[in-house]
C-alpha positions as CSV (number, residue, x, y, z in Angstrom):
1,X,-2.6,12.3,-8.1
2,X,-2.7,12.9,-4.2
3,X,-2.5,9.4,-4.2
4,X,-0.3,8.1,-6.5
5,X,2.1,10.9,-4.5
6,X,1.5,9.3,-1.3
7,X,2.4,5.8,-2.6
8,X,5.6,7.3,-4.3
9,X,6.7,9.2,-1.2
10,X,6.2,6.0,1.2
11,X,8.9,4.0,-1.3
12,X,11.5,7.1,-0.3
13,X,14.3,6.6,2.3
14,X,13.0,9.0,5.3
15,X,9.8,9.3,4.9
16,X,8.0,7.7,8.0
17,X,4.0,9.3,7.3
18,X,1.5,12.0,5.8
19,X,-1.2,13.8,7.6
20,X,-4.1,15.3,5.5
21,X,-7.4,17.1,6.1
22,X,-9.8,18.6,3.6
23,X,-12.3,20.8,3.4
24,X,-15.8,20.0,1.1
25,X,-14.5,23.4,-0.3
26,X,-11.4,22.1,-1.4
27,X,-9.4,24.1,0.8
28,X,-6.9,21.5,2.4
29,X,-3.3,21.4,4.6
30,X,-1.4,18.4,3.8
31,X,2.1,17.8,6.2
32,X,4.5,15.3,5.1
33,X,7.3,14.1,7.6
34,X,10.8,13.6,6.7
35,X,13.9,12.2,8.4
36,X,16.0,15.0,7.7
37,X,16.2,18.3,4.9
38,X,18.5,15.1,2.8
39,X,15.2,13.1,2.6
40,X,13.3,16.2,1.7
41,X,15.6,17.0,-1.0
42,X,15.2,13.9,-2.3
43,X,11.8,13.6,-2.7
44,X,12.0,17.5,-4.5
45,X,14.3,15.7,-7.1
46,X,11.9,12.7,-7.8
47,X,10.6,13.0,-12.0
48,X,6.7,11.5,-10.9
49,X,7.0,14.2,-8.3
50,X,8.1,17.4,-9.9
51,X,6.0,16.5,-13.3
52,X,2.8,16.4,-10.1
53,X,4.4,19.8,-9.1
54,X,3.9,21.6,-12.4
55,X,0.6,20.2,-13.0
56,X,-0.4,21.7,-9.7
57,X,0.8,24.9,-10.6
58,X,-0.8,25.3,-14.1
59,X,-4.1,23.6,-13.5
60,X,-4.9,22.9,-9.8
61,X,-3.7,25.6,-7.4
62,X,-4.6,29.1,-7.3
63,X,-1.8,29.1,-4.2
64,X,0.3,27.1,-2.2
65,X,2.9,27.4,0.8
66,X,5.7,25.4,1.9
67,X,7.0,25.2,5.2
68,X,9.8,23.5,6.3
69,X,9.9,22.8,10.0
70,X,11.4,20.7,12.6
71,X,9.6,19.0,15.3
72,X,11.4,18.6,18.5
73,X,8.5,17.4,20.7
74,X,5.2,15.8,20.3
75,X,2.6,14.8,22.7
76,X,-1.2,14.4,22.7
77,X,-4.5,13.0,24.2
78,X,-7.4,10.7,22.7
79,X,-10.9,10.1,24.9
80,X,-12.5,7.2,22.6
């Protein structure tokens, strides 16, 4: 389903990428990026998306959190 979510999300207006990391555990943070709180609204409103939403809260998630944030700088640093 993560997938299918991250192939619906990329056919969105505003929606320029996904980061995800995972633990063996299961134990995982997922950040999506959005143009602007429109964009995000839109996705929320998407059918494939909210029927993923309940399944994730009756079967696969004992918790989640949302956070909506805005990023006003970005920088970083790779030594390959």
């Amino acid at each position: 389903m993560a997938d299918r979510m991250l192939e619906l999300a990329a056919e969105q207006d505003g929606f320029p990428g996904v980061e995800s990391v995972r633990e063996q555990c299961g134990t995982g943070i997922t950040v999506s990026y959005w143009r602007d709180r429109d964009s995000i609204a839109s996705w929320r409103e998407v059918t494939e998306h909210r029927v993923a939403q309940n399944h994730g809260l009756l079967e696969w998630y004992r918790r989640y959190q949302v956070r909506i944030c805005l990023v006003e700088h970005e920088y970083g640093f790779t030594n390959d």
